[in-house]
N, C-alpha and C positions, 0 to 999 in steps of 0.2 A: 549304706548308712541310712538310717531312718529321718533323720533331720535332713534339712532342706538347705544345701549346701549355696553360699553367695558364692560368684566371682572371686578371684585371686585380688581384682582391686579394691573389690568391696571387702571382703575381711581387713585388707589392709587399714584401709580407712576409718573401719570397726574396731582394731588394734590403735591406730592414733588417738581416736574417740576414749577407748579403752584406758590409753595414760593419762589424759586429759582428765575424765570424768573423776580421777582422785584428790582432784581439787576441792575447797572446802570455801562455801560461802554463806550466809545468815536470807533467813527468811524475814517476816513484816513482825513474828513473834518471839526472833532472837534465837531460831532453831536452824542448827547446824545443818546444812545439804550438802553431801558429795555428789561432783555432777556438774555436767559442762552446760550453759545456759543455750537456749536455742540459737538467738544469736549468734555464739562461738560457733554453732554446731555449723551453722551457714556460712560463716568464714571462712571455716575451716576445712569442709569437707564437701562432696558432692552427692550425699542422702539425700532421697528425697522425706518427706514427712510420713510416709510409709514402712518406708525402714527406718526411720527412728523408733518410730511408735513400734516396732515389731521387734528392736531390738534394744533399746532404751527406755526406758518405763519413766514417766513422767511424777517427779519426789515431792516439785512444790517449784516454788516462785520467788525470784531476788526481790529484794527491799531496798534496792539503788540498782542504778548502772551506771555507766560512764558515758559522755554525751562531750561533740565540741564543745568550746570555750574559746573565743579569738583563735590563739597561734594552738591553745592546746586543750587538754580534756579536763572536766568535771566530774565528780561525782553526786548525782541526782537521786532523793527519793523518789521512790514509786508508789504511789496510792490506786488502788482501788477506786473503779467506773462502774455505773451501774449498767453497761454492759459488760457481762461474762466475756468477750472476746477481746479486750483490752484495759489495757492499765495508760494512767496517765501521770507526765511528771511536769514541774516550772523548768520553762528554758532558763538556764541560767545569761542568758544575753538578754532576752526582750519579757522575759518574768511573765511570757505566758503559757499557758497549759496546753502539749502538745501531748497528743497519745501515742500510744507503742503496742501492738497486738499482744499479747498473753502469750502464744505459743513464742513470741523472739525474748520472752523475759522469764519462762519455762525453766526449769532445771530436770534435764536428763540423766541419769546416771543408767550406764551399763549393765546389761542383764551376766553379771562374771559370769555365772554357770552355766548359763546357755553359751558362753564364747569359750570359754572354759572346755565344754563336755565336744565343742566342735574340731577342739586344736587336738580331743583325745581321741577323736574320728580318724581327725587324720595321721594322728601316731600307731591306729590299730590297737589301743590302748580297751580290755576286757571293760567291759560295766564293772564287774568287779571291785577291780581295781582300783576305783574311781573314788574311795570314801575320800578321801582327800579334797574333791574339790566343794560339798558342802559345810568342808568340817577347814576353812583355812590353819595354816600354820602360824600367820601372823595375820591379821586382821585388817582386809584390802590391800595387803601387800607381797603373800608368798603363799602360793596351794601348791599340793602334789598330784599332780594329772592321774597319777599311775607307773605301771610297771611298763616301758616301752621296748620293742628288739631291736636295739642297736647295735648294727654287724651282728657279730656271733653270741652277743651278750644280750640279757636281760638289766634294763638300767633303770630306774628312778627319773623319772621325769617333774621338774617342778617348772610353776609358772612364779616368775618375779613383778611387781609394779614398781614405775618409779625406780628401779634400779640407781640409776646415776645419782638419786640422791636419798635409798631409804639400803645402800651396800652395806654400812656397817652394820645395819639391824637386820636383814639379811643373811651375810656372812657370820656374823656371830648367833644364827640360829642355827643355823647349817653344821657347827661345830659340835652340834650335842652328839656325844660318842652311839648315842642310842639308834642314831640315825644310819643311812646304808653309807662306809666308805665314800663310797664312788656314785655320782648322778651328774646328769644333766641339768644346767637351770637356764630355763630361754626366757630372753628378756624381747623387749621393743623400745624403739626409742633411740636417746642418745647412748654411742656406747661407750665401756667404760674406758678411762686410759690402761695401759698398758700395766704400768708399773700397780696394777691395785690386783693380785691374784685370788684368785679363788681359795677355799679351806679346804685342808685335805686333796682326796682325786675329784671334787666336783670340778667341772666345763662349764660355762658360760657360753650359750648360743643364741644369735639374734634373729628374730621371725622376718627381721627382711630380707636376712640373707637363707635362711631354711626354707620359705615358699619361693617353689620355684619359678621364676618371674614371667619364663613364656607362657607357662601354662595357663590359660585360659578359666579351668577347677582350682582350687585351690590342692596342691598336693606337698607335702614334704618333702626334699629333698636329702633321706636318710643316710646317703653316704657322706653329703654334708655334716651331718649330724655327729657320726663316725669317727670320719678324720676329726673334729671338735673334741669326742670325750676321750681319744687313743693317745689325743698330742699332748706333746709337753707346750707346744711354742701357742703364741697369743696373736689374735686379728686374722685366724685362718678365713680365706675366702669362702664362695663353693666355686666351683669349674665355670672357667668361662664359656665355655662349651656345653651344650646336653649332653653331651657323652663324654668318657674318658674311657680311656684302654691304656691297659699297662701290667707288667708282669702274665698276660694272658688273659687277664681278667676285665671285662664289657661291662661299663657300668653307665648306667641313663638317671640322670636325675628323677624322672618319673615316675619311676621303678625300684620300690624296694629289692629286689630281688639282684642276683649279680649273674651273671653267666660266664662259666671258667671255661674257656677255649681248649680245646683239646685236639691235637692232629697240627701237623705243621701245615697242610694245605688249607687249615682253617684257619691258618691261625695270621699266614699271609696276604688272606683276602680278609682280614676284619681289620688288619693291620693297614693296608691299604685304604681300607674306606676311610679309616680314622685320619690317616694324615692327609687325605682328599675333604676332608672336613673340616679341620686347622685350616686348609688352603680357600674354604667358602663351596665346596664343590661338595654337594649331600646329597644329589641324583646321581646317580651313576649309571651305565648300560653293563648289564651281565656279562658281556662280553670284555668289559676292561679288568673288569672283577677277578673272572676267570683267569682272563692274562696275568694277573699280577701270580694270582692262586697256582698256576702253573708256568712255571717260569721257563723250563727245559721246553715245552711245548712254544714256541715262537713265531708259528704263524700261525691264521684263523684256523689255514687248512688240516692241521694237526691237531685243534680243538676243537672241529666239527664236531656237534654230538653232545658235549660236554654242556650241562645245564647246572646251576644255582643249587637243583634239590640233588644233584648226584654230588656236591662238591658237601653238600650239610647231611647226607643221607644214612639215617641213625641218629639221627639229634634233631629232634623237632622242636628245642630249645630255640632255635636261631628262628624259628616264624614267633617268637616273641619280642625279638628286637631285630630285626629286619626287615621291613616292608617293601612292597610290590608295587608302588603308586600308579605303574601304568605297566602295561608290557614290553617289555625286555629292562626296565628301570627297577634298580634296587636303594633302597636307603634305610638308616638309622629308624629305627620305630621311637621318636622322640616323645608321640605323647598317647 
């Protein structure tokens, strides 16, 4: 990826910033700012002034704030100091003039495109694809990412703001017949109740539950994603687990990609790792592995010989999700 990807906790934060900053407040000349004030941003989040400025663009400045008042708060003008690095307002207790730096009475608004083009990084989502997110559907409220691979399908990817409270406008765009059946639309935020469904086959998926939270990068959790646009049922999780296994099939939250087991002595020993993983146990020694893998074989001395690459031999699939962390230990390739 060509962009310069933040941390899993820092996107996250970027996404809170992100619902936030669709808020609406007046400048000194009665012009409308979307965009969360410095302030809020230091409240609320753990940026430092770095990453704001790199990914917040700086729109303009409130014309009040809110300030104590005995038990409760005020609202305060703000005037203009003849220094550039601070605004000053009357205490509404003692009627004198206290200053406030500029950058904490700042209005930031989010850079979409640039968080936008990064969530299309990580759906694998073509440039191409992409006209959707300089051209929105609704205006600070609903783009189309692109075309993403979900499982075996190619699906429509949209980004929602404000969800929980801009759904009927939303949903009632979503219904233009002109549009694809079936998509995905990932929201952040609060989510919705239950009883409020989507139009048509669109899904509903939340970016805290689709980033996957160990991971360190930010990555997609695409089988998440999956199970989301395949079901009928509402408030699906992702796996408590980095892995699941089931029907044959090895799947790691980190990994787009699936791996279909093949061979009943493979399919024994992935089967075993997996339920020594439910149990907290993700080391393992090759030799219990093996044991599980060959059951008729029941002492060491009958498995002598028998090694990890002879039990996967023909499928170099399995050094993609199996790791070696030390010698004779095998585990889950989680990230």
């Amino acid at each position: 990826m060509s962009r310069t990807i933040p941390s899993t906790r820092l996107l996250l934060d970027l996404l809170d910033l992100f619902e936030q900053s669709n808020s609406c407040s007046l400048d000194a000349d009665g012009n409308r700012l979307h965009g969360v004030s410095g302030g809020r941003i230091e409240a609320s989040s753990s940026l430092d002034p770095k990453t704001v400025q790199a990914w917040m663009p700086r729109v303009g400045y409130l014309s009040e704030i809110e300030v104590p008042c005995g038990d409760g708060r005020a609202h305060v003008e703000l005037c203009e100091t003849d220094d550039p690095g601070s605004y000053e307002y009357r205490c509404p207790e003692t009627f004198r003039r206290k200053q406030v730096s500029a950058d904490h009475v700042a209005v930031y608004d989010m850079d979409a495109a640039k968080l936008l083009n990064l969530l299309s990084d990580l759906l694998n989502i073509p440039q191409v694809k992409r006209a959707g997110i300089p051209a929105p559907r609704i205006e600070r409220k609903l783009w189309r990412l692109g075309e993403a691979r979900i499982g075996p399908v190619m699906a429509p990817v949209w980004l929602a703001r404000g969800m929980d409270v801009n759904v009927d406008e939303v949903f009632q765009s979503l219904l233009d017949t002109r549009l694809p059946e079936q998509g995905l639309v990932l929201c952040h935020g609060r989510e919705l109740p239950r009883v409020i469904r989507p139009p048509r086959n669109y899904r509903v998926a939340y970016l805290h539950d689709a980033l996957v939270d160990y991971s360190p990068s930010p990555c997609m959790d695409v089988h998440y994603l999956e199970r989301v646009l395949t079901s009928d049922e509402d408030g699906i999780k992702p796996s408590a687990l980095p892995v699941d296994f089931a029907n044959g099939v090895l799947r790691i939250r980190t990994k787009t990609e699936t791996w279909v087991i093949k061979g009943e002595k493979q399919l024994k020993a992935v089967a075993y790792m997996y339920e020594q993983a439910q149990l907290g146990r993700w080391e393992l020694d090759a030799s219990e592995i093996l044991a599980a893998a060959y059951p008729e074989r029941r002492t060491e001395e009958s498995r002598k010989g028998l090694k990890m690459q002879n039990l996967f031999s023909g499928n170099e699939m399995w050094r993609e999700f199996i790791v070696n962390p030390e010698k004779g230990k095998y585990a889950f390739k989680t990230l």
